[in-house]
LOKOLFI-114844 format. One record per residue (C-alpha): residue number from 1; y, z, x. Coordinates in steps of 0.02 Angstrom, whole numbers. Example, Ala and Ser with C-alpha at 12.3 -4.5 7.8 and 13.67 -1.06 7.14 Angstrom:
{num=1	Y=-225	Z=390	X=615}
{num=2	Y=-53	Z=357	X=684}
***
This chain:
{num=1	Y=-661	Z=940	X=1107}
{num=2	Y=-749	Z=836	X=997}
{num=3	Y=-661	Z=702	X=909}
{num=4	Y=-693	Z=700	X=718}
{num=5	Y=-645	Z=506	X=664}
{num=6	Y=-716	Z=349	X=755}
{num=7	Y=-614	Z=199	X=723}
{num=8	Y=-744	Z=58	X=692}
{num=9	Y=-598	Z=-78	X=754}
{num=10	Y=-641	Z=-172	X=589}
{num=11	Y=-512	Z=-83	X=498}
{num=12	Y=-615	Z=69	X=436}
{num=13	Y=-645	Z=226	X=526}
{num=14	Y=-790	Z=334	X=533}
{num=15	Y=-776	Z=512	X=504}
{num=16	Y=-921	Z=619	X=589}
{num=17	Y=-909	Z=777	X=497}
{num=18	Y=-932	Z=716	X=322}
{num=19	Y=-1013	Z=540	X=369}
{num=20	Y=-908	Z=455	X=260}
{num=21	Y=-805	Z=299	X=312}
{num=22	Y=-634	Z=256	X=246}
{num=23	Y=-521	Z=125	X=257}
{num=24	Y=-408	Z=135	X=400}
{num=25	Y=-256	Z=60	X=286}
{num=26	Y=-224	Z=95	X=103}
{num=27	Y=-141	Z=12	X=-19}
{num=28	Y=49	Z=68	X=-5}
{num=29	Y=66	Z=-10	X=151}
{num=30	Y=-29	Z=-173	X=106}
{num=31	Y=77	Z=-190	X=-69}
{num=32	Y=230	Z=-107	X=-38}
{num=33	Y=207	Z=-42	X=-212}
{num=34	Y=134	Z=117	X=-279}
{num=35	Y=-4	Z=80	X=-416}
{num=36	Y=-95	Z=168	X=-561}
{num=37	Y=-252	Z=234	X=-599}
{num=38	Y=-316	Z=70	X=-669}
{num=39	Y=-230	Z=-44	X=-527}
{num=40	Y=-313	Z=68	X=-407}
{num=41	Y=-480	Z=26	X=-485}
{num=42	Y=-434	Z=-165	X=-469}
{num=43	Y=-398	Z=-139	X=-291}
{num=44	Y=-534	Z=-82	X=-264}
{num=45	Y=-647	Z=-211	X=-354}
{num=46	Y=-541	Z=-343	X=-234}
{num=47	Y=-572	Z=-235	X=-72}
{num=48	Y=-774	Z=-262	X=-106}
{num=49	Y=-748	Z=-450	X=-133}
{num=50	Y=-662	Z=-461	X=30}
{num=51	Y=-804	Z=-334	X=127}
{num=52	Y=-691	Z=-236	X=222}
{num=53	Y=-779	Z=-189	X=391}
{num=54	Y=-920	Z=-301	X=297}
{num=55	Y=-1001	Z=-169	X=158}
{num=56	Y=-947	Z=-209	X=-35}
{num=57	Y=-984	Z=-35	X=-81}
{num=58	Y=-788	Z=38	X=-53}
{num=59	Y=-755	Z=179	X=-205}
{num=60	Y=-629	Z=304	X=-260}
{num=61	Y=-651	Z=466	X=-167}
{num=62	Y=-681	Z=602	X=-250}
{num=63	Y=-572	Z=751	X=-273}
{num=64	Y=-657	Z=839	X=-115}
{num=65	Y=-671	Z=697	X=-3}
{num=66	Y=-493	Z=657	X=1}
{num=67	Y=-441	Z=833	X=9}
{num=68	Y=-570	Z=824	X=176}
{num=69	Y=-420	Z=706	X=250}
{num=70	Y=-286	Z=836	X=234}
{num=71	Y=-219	Z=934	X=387}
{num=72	Y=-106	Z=1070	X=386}
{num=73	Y=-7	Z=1057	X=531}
{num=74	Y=-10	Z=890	X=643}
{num=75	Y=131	Z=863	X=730}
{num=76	Y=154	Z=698	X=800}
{num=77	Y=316	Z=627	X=907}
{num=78	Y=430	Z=480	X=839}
{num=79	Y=610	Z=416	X=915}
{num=80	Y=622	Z=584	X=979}
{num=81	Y=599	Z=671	X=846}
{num=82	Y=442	Z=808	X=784}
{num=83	Y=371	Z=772	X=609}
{num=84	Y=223	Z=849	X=525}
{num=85	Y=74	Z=740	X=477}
{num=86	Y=-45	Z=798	X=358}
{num=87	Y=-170	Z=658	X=406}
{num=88	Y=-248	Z=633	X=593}
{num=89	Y=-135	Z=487	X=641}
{num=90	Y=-295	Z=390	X=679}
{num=91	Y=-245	Z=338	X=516}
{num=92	Y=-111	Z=215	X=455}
{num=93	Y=5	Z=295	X=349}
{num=94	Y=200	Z=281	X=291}
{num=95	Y=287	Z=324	X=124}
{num=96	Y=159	Z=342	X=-32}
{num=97	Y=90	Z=510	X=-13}
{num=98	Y=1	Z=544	X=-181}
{num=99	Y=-180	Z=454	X=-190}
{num=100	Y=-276	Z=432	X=-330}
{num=101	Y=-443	Z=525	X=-337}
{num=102	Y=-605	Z=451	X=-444}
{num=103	Y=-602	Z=607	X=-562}
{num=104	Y=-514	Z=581	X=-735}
{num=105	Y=-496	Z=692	X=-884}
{num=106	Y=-443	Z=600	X=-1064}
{num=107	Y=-314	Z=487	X=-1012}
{num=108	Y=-280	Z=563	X=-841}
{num=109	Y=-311	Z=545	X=-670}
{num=110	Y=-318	Z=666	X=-530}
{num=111	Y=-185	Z=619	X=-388}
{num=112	Y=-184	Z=709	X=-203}
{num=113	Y=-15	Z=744	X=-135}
{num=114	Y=-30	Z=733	X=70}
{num=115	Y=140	Z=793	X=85}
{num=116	Y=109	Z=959	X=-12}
{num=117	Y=-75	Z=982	X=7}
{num=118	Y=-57	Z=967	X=-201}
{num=119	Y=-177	Z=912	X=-342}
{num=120	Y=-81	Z=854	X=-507}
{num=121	Y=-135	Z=735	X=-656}
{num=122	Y=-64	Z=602	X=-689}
{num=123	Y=-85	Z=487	X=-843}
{num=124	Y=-183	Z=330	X=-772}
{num=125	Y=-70	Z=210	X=-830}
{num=126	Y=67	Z=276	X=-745}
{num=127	Y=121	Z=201	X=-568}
{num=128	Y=143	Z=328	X=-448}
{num=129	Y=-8	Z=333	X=-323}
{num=130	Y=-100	Z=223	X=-180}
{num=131	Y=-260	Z=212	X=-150}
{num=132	Y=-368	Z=220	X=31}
{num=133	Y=-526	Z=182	X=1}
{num=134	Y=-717	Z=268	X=35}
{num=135	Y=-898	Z=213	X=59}
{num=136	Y=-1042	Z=323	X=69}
{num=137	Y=-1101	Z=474	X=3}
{num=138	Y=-1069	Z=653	X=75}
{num=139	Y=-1111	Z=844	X=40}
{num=140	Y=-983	Z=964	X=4}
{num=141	Y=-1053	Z=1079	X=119}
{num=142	Y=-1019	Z=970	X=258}
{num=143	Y=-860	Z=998	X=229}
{num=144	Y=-865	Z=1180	X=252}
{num=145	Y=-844	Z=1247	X=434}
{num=146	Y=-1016	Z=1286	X=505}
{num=147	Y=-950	Z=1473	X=545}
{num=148	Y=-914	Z=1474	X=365}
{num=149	Y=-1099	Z=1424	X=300}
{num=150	Y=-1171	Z=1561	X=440}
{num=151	Y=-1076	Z=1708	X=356}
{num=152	Y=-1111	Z=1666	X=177}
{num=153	Y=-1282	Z=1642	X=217}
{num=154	Y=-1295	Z=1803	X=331}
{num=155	Y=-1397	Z=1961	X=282}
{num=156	Y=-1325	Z=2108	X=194}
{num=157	Y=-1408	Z=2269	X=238}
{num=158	Y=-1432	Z=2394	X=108}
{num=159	Y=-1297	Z=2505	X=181}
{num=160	Y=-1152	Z=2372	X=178}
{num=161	Y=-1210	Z=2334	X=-17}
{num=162	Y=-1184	Z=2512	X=-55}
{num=163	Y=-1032	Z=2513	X=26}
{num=164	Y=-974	Z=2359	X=-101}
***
């Protein structure tokens, strides 16, 4: 099995589906602090002055690029105990599950929600996200399972249309 995320051991990790690369950590765990909308921004702005994993391009994902992060079912052991982790664990991650997203409508911001798999808005000023970090452009379609993309592009023969 092939594995999907390449940790760059310069605190970002690769992913080879989408070609994006993220930043390993993300802002909860560095502040200790959930942030808004605008503080995200600013975090941001400082994470390119530092050059994490040396590129000063780090973004805001989009609405479908964080979404590409989320996992159903991962279970992973602690102290004994099972717990389900919506994130591959190359990943650090604790408390803070709601990250903010680059897309905004009026005075709102779209949060993700790792524990539920949830989009919500949120006004931007208000503190109740983190923020991990993304350089690079992908396509959606990479995103989309290849068996996917074969049967939406596939032939229909006359006889299966009439049969719609």
């Amino acid at each position: 099995m092939e594995t999907r995320f390449t940790d760059n051991s310069d605190n970002t990790i690769t992913d080879t589906l989408t070609g994006l690369m993220w930043q390993e950590s993300y802002a909860y765990i560095e502040t200790g602090n959930y942030i808004s909308w605008y503080d995200a921004n600013e975090y941001i702005v400082a994470l390119n002055a530092k050059e994490l994993g040396g590129h000063a391009d780090w973004r805001l994902p989009d609405r479908l690029e964080m979404q590409s992060l989320y996992e159903i079912s991962r279970p992973f052991q602690s102290r004994g105990r099972t717990f389900i982790l919506h994130i591959d664990p190359i990943f650090e991650f604790s408390y803070g599950s709601c990250f903010w997203t680059s897309k905004t409508r009026l005075s709102a911001a779209l949060g993700f929600e790792f524990d539920t798999g949830d989009m919500h808005w949120y006004p931007q000023g208000k503190i109740s996200g983190s923020v991990r970090a993304v350089r690079l452009q992908s396509s959606a379609s990479l995103m989309i399972q290849e068996q996917w993309r074969n049967q939406a592009t596939m032939e229909v023969s006359p006889q299966e249309r009439s049969a719609l």
